[in-house]
Every structure is written in structure tokens, then in C-alpha cells.
PDB file of N, CA, C, O and CB in Angstrom:
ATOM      1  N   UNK A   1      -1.538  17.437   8.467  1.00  0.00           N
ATOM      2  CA  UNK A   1      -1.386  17.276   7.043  1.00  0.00           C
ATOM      3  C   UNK A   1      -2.643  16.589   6.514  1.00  0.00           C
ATOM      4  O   UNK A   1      -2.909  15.500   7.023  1.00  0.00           O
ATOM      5  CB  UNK A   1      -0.100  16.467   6.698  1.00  0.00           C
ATOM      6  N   UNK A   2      -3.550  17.120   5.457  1.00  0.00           N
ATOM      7  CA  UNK A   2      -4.693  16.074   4.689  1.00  0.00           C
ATOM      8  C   UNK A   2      -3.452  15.647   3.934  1.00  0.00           C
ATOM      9  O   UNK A   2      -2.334  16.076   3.651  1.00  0.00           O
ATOM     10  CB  UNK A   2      -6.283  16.769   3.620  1.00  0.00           C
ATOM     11  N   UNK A   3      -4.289  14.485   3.738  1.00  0.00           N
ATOM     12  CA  UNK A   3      -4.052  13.540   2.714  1.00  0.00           C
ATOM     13  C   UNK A   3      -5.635  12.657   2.276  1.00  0.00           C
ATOM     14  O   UNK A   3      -6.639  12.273   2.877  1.00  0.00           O
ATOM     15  CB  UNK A   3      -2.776  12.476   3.363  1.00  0.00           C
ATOM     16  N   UNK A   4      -5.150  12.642   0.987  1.00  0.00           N
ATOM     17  CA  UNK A   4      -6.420  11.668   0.135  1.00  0.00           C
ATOM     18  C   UNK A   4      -6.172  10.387  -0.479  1.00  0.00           C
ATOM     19  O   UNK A   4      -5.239  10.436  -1.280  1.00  0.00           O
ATOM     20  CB  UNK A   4      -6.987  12.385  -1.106  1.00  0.00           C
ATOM     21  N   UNK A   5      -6.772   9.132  -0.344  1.00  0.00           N
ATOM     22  CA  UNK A   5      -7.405   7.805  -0.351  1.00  0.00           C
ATOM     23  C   UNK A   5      -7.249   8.035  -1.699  1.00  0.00           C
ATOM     24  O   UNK A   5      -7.910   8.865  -2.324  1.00  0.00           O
ATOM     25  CB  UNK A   5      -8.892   7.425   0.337  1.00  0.00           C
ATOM     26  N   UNK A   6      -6.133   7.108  -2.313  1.00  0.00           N
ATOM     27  CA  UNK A   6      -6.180   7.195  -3.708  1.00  0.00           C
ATOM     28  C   UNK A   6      -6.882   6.252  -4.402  1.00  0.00           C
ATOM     29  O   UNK A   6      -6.766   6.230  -5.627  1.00  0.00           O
ATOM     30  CB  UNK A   6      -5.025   7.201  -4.186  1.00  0.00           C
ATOM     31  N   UNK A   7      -7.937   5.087  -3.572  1.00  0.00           N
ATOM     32  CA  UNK A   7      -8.371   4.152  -3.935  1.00  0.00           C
ATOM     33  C   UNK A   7     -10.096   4.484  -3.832  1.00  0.00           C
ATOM     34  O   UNK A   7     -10.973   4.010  -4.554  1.00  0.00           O
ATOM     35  CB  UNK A   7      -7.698   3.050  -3.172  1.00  0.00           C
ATOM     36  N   UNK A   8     -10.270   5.562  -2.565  1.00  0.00           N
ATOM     37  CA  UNK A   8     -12.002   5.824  -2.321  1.00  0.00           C
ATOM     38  C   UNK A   8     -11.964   7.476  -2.469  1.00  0.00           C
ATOM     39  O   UNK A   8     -13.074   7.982  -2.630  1.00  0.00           O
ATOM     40  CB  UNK A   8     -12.749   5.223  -0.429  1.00  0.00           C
ATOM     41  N   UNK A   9     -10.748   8.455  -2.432  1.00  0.00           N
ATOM     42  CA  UNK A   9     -10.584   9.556  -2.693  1.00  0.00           C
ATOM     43  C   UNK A   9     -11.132   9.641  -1.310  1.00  0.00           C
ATOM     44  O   UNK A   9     -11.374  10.846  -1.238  1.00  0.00           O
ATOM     45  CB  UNK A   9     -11.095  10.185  -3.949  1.00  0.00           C
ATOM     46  N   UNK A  10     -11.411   9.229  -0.398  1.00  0.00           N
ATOM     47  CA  UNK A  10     -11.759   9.995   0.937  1.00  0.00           C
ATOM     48  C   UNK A  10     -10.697  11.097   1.771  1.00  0.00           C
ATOM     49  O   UNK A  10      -9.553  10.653   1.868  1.00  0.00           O
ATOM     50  CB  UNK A  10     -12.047   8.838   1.941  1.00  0.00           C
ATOM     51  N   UNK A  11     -10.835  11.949   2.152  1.00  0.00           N
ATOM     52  CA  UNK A  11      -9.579  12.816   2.827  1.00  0.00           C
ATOM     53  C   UNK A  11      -9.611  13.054   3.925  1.00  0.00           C
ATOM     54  O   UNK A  11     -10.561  13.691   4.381  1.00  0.00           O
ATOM     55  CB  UNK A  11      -9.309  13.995   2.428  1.00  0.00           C
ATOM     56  N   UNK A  12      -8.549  12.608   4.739  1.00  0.00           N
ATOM     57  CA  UNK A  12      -7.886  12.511   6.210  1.00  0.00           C
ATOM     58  C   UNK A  12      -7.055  13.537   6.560  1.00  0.00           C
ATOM     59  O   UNK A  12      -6.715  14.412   5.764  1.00  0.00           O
ATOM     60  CB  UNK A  12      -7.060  11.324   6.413  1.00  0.00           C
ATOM     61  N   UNK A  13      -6.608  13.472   8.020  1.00  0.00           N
ATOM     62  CA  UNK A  13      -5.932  14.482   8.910  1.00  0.00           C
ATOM     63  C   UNK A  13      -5.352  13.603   9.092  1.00  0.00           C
ATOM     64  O   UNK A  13      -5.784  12.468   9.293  1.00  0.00           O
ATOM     65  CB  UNK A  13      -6.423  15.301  10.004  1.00  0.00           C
ATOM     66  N   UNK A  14      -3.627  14.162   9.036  1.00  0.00           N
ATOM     67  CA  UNK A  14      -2.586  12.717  10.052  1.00  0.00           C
ATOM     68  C   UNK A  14      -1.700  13.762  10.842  1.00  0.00           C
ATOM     69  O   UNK A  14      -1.946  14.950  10.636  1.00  0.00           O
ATOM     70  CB  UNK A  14      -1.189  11.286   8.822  1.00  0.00           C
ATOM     71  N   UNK A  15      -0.891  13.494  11.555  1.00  0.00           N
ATOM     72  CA  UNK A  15      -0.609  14.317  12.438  1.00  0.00           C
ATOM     73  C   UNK A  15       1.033  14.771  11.269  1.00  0.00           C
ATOM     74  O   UNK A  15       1.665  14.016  10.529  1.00  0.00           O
ATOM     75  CB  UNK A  15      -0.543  13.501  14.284  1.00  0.00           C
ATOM     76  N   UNK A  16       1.246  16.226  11.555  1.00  0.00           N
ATOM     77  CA  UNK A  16       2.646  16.253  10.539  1.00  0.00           C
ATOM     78  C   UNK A  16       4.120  15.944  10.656  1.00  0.00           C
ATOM     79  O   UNK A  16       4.992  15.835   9.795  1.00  0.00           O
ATOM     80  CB  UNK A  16       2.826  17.403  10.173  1.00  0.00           C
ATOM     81  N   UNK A  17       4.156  15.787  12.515  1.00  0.00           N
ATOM     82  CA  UNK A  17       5.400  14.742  12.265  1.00  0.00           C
ATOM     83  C   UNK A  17       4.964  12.853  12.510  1.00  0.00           C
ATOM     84  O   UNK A  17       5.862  12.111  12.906  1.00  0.00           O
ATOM     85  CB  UNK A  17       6.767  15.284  13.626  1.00  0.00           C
ATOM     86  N   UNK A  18       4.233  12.556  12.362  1.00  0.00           N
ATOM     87  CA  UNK A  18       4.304  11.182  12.655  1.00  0.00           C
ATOM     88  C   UNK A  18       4.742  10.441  11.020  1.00  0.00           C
ATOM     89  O   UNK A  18       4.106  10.520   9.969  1.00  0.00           O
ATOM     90  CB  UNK A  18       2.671  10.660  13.386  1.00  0.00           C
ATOM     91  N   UNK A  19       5.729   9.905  11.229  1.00  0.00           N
ATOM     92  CA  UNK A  19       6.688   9.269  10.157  1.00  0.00           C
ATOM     93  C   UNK A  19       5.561   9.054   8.709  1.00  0.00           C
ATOM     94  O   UNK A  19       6.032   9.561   7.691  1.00  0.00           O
ATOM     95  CB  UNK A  19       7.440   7.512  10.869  1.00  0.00           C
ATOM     96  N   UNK A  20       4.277   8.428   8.537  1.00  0.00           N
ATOM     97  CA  UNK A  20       3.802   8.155   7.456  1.00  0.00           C
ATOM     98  C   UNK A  20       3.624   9.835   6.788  1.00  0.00           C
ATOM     99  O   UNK A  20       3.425  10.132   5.610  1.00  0.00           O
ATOM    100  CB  UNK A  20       2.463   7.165   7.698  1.00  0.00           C
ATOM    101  N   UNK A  21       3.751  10.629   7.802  1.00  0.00           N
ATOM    102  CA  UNK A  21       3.930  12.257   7.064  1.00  0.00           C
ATOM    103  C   UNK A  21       4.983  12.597   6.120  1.00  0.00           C
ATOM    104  O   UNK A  21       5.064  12.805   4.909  1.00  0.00           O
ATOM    105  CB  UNK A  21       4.211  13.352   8.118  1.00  0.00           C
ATOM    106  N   UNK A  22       5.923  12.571   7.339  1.00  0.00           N
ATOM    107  CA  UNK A  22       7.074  12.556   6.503  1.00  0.00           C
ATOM    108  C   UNK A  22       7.659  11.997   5.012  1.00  0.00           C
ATOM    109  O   UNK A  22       8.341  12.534   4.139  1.00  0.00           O
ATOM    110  CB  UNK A  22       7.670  12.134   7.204  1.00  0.00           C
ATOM    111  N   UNK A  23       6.889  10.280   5.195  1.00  0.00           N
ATOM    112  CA  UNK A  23       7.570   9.932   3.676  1.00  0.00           C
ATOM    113  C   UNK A  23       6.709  10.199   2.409  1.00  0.00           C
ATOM    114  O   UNK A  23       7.258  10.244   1.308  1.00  0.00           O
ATOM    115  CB  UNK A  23       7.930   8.324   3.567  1.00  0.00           C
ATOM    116  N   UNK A  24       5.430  10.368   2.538  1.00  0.00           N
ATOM    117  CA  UNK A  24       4.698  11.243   1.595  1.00  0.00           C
ATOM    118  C   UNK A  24       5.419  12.438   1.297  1.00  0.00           C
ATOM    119  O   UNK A  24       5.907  12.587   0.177  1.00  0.00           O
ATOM    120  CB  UNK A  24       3.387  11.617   2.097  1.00  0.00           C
ATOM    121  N   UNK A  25       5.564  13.525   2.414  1.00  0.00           N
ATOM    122  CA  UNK A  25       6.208  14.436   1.923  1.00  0.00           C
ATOM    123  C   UNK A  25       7.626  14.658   1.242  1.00  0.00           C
ATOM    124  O   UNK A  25       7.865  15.552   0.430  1.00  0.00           O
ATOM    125  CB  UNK A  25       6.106  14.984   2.683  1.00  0.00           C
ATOM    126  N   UNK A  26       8.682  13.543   1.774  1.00  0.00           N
ATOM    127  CA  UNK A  26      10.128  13.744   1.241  1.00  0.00           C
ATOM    128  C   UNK A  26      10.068  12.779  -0.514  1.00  0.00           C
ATOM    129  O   UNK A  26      10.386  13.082  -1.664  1.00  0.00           O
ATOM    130  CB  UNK A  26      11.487  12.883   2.693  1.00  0.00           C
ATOM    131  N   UNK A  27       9.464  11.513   0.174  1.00  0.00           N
ATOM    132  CA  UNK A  27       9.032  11.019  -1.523  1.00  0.00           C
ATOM    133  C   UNK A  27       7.748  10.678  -2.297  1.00  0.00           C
ATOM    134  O   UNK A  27       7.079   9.681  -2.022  1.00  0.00           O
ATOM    135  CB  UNK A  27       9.597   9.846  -1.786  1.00  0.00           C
ATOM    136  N   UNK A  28       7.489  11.379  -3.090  1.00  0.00           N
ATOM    137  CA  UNK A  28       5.697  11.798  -3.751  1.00  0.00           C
ATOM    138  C   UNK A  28       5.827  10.377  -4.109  1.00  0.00           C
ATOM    139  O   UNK A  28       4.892   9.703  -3.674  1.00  0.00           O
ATOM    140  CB  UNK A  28       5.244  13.226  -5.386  1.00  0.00           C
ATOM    141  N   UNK A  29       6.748   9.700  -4.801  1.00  0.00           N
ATOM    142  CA  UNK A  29       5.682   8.024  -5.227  1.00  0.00           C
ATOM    143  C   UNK A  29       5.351   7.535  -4.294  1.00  0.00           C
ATOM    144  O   UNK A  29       4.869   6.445  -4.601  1.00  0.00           O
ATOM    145  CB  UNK A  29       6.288   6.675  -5.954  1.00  0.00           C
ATOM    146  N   UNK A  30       5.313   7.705  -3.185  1.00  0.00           N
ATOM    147  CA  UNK A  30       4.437   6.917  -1.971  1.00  0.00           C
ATOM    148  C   UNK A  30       2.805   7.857  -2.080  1.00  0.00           C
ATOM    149  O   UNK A  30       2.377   8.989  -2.302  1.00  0.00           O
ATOM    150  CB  UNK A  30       5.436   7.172   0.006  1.00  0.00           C
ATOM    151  N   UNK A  31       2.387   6.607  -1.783  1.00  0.00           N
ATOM    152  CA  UNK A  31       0.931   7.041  -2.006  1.00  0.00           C
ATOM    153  C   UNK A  31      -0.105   6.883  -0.790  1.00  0.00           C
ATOM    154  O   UNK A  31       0.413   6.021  -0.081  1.00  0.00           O
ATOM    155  CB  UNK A  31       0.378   6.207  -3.187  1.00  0.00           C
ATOM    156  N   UNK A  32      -0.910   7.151  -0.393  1.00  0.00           N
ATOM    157  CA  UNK A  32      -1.407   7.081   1.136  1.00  0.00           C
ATOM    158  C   UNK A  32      -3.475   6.237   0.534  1.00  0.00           C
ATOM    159  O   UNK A  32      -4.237   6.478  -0.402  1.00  0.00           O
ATOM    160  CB  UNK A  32      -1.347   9.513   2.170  1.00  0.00           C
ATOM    161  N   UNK A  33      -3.516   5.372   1.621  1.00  0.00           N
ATOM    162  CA  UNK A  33      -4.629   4.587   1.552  1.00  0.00           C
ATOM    163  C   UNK A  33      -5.474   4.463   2.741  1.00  0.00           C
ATOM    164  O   UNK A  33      -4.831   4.456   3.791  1.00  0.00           O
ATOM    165  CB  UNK A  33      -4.256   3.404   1.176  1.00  0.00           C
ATOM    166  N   UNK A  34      -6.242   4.403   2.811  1.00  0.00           N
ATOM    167  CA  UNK A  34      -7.146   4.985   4.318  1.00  0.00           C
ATOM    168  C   UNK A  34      -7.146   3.616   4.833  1.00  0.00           C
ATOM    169  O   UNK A  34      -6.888   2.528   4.318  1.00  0.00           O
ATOM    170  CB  UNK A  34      -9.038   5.785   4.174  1.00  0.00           C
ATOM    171  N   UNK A  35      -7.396   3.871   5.633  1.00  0.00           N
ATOM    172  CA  UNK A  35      -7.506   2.302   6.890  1.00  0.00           C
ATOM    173  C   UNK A  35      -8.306   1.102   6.039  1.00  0.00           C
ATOM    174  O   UNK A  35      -7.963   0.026   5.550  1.00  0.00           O
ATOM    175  CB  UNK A  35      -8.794   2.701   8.719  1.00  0.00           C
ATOM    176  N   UNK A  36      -9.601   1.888   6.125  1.00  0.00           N
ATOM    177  CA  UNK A  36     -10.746   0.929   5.275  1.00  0.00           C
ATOM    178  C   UNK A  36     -10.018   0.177   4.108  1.00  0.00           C
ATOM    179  O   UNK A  36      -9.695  -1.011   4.079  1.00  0.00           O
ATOM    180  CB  UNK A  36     -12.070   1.930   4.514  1.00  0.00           C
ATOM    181  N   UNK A  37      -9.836   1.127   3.166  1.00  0.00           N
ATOM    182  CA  UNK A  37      -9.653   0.192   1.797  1.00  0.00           C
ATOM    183  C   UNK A  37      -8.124  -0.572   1.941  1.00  0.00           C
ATOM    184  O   UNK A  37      -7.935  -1.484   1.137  1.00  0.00           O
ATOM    185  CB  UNK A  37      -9.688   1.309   0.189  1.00  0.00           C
ATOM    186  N   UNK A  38      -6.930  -0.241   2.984  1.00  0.00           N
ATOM    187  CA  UNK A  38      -6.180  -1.165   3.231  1.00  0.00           C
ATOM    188  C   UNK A  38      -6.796  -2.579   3.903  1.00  0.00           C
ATOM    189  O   UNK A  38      -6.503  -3.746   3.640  1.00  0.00           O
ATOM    190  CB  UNK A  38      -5.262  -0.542   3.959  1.00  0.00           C
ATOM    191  N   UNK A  39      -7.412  -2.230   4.519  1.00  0.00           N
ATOM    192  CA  UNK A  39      -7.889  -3.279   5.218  1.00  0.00           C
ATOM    193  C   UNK A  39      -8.816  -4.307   4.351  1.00  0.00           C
ATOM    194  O   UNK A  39      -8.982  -5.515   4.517  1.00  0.00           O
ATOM    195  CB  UNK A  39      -8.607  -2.701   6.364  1.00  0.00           C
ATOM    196  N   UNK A  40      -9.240  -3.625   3.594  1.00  0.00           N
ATOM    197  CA  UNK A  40     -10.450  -4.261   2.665  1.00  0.00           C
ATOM    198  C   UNK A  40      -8.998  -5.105   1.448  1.00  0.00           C
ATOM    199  O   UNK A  40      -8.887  -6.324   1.320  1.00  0.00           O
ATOM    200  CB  UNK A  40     -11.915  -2.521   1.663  1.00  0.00           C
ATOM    201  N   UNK A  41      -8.279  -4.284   0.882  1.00  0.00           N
ATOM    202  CA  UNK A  41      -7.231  -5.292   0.046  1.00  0.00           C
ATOM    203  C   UNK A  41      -6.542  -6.240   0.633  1.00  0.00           C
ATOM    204  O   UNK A  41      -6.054  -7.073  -0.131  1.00  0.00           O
ATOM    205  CB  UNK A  41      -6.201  -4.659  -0.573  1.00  0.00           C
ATOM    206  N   UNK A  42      -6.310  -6.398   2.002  1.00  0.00           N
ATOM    207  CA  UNK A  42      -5.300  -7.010   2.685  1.00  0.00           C
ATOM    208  C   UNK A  42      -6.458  -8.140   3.060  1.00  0.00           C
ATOM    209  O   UNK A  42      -5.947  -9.257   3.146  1.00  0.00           O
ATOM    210  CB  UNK A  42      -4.416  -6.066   3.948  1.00  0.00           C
ATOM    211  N   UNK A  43      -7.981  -8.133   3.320  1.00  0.00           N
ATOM    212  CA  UNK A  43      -8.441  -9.489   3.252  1.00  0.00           C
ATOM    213  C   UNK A  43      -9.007  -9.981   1.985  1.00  0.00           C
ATOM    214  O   UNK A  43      -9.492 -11.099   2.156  1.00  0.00           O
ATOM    215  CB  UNK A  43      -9.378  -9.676   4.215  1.00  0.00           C
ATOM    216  N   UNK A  44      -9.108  -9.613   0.940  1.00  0.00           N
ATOM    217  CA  UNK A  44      -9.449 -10.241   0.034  1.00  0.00           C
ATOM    218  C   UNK A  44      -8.048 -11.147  -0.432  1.00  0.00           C
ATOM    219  O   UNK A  44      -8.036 -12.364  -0.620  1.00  0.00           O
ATOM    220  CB  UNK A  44     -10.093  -9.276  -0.921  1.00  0.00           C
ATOM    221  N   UNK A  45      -6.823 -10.165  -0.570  1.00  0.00           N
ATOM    222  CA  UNK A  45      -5.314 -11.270  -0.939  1.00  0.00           C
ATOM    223  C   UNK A  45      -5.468 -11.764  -0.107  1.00  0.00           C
ATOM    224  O   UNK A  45      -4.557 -12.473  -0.532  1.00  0.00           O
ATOM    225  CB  UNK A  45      -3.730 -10.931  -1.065  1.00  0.00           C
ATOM    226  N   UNK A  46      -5.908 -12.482   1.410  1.00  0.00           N
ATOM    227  CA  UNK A  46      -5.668 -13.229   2.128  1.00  0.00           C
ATOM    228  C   UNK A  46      -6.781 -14.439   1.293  1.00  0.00           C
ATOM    229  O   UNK A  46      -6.284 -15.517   0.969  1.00  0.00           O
ATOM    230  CB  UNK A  46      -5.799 -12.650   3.640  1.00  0.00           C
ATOM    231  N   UNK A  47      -7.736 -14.264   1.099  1.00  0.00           N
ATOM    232  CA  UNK A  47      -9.114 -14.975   0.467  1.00  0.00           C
ATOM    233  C   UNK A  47      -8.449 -15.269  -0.915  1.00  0.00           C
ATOM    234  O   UNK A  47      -8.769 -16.450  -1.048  1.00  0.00           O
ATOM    235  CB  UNK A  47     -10.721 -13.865   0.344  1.00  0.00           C
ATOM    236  N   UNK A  48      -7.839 -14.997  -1.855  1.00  0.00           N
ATOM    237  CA  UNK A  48      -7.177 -15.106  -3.004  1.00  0.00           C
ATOM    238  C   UNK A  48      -6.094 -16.275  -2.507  1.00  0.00           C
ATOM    239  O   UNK A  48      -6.328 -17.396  -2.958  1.00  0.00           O
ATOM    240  CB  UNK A  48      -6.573 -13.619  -3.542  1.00  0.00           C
ATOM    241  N   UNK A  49      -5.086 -16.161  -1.746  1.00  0.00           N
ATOM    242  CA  UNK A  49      -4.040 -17.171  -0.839  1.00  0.00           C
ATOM    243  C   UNK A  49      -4.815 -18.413  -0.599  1.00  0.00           C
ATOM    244  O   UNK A  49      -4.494 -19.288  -1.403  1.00  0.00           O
ATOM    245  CB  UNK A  49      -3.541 -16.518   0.761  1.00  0.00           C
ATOM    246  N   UNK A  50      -5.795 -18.803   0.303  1.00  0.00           N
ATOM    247  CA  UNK A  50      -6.185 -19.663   0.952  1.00  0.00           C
ATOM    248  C   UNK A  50      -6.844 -19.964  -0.357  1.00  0.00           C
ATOM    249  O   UNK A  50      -6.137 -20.837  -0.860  1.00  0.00           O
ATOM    250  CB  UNK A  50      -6.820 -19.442   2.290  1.00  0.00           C
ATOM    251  N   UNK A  51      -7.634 -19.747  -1.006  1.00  0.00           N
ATOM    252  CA  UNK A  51      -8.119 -20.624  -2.281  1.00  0.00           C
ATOM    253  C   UNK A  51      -7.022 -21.432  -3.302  1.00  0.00           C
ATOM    254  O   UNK A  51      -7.176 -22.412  -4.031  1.00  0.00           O
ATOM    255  CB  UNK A  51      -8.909 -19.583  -3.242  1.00  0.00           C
ATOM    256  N   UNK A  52      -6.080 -20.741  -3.076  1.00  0.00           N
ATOM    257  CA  UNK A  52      -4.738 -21.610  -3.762  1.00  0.00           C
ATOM    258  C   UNK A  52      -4.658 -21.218  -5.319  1.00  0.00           C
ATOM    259  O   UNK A  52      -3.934 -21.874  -6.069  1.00  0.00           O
ATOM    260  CB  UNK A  52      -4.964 -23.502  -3.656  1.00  0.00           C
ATOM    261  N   UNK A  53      -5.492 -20.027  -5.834  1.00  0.00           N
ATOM    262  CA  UNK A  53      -5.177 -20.008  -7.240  1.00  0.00           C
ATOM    263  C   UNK A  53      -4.742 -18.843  -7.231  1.00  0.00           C
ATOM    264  O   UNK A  53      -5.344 -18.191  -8.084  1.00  0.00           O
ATOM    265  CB  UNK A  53      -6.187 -20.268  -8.251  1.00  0.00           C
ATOM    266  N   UNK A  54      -3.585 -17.921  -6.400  1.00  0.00           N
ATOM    267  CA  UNK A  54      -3.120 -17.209  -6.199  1.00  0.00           C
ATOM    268  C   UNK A  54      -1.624 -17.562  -6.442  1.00  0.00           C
ATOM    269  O   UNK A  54      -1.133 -18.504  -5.820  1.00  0.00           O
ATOM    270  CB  UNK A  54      -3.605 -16.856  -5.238  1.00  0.00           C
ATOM    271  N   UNK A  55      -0.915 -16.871  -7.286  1.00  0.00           N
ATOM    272  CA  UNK A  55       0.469 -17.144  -7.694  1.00  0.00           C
ATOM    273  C   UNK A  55       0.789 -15.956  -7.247  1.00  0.00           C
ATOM    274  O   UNK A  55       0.103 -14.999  -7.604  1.00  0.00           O
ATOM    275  CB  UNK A  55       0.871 -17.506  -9.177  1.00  0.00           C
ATOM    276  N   UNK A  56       2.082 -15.737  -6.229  1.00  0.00           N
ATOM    277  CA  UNK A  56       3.083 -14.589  -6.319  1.00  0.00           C
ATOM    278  C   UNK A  56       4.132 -14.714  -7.006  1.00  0.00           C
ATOM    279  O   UNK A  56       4.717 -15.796  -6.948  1.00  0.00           O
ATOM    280  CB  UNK A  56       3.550 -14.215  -5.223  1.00  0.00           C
ATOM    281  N   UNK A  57       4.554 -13.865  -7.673  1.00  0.00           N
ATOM    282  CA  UNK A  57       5.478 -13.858  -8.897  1.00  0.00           C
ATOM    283  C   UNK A  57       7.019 -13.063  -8.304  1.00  0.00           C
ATOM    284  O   UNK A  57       7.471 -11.938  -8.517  1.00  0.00           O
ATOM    285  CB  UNK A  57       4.600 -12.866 -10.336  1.00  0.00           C
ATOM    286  N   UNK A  58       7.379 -13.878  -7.731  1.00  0.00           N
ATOM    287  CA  UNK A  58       8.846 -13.125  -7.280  1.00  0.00           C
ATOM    288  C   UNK A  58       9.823 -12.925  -7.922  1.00  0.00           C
ATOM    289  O   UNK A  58      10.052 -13.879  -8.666  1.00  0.00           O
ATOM    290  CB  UNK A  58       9.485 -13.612  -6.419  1.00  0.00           C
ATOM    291  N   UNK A  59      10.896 -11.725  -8.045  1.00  0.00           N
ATOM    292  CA  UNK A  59      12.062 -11.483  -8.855  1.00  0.00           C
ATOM    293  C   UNK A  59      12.968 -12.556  -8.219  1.00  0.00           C
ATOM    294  O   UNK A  59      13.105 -12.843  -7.030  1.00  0.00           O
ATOM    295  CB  UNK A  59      12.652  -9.907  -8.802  1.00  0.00           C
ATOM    296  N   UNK A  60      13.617 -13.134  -9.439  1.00  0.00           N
ATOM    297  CA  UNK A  60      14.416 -13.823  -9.119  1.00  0.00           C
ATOM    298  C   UNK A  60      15.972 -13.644  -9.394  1.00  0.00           C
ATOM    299  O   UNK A  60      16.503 -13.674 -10.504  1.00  0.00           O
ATOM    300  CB  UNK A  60      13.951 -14.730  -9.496  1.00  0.00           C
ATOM    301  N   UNK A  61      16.598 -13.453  -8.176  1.00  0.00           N
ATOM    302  CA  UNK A  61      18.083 -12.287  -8.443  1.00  0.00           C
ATOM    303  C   UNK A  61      19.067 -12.786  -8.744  1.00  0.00           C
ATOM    304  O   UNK A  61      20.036 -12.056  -8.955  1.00  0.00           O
ATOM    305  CB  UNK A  61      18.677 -11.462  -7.330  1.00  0.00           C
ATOM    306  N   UNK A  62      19.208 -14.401  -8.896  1.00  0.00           N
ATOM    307  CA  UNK A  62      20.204 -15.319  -9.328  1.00  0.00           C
ATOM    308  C   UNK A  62      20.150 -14.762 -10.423  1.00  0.00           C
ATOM    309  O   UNK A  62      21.047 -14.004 -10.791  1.00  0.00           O
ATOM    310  CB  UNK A  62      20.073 -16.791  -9.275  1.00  0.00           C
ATOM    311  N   UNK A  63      19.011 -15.048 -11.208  1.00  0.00           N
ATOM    312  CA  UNK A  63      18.324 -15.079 -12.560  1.00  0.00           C
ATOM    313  C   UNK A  63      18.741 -13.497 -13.445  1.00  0.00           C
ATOM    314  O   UNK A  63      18.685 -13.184 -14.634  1.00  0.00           O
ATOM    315  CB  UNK A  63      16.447 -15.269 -12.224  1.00  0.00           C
ATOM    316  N   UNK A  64      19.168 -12.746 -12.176  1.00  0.00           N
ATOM    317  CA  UNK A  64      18.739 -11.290 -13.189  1.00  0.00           C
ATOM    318  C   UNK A  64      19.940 -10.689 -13.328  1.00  0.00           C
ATOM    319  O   UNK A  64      19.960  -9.566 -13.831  1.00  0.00           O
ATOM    320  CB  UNK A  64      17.609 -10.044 -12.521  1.00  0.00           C
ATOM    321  N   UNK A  65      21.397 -11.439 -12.831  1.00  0.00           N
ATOM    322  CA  UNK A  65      22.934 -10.590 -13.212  1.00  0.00           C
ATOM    323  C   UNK A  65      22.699 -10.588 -14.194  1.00  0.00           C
ATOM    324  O   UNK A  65      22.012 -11.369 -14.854  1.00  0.00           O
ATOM    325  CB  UNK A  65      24.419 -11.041 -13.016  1.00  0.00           C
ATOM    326  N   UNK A  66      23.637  -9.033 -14.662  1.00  0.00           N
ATOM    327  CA  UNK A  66      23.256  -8.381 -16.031  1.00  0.00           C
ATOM    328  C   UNK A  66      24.797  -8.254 -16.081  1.00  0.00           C
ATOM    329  O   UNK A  66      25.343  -7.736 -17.056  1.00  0.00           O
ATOM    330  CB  UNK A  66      22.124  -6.839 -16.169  1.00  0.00           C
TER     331      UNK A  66
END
């Protein structure tokens, strides 16, 4: 299966049953990201964390009965 890097548009080969195939194919809002630029977002939020001016904003489910 190609798939394309929705962050560098680069385009890959993944094998067509190995599971990250599958959920692209059964559900389109999943979106596929190449090694690199995962890797590249996953250390900068780490560098964002350790500086301490990083807020995660969590749902809060007490808060949200409707």
C-alpha cells in the first residue's frame, strides 16, 4: 500500500496487511506520518515539556455531564 506524509508529503510502501494498513484503510480520518517527521514532533513536545511552559489541556469528564 503507498501512503503519503501529510506533514513532508513524502510517499512510502507499507506492507498491506500489517495493522497501520488496515486502519487507514477501514477509517480515512486516520492519517499516516513518516518516521522522520514523527520523530521530529515527538522531540520537540518533549523540549516544549522539560522547559515547563508547556500546558496540556485535558478534558475534564466530571466537568462535562450534560
Amino acid at each position: 500500500m503507498r501512503v503519503k506524509c501529510v506533514i513532508c508529503d513524502k510517499i512510502e510502501k507499507i506492507d498491506n496487511q500489517s495493522p497501520l494498513a488496515k486502519k487507514l484503510r477501514n477509517r480515512p480520518i486516520h492519517t499516516y506520518m513518516c518516521k522522520e517527521c514523527y520523530e521530529r514532533i515527538e522531540n520537540r513536545t518533549k523540549e516544549r515539556i522539560d522547559t515547563g511552559n508547556f500546558r496540556l489541556y485535558k478534558k475534564d469528564e466530571a466537568n462535562e455531564s450534560w
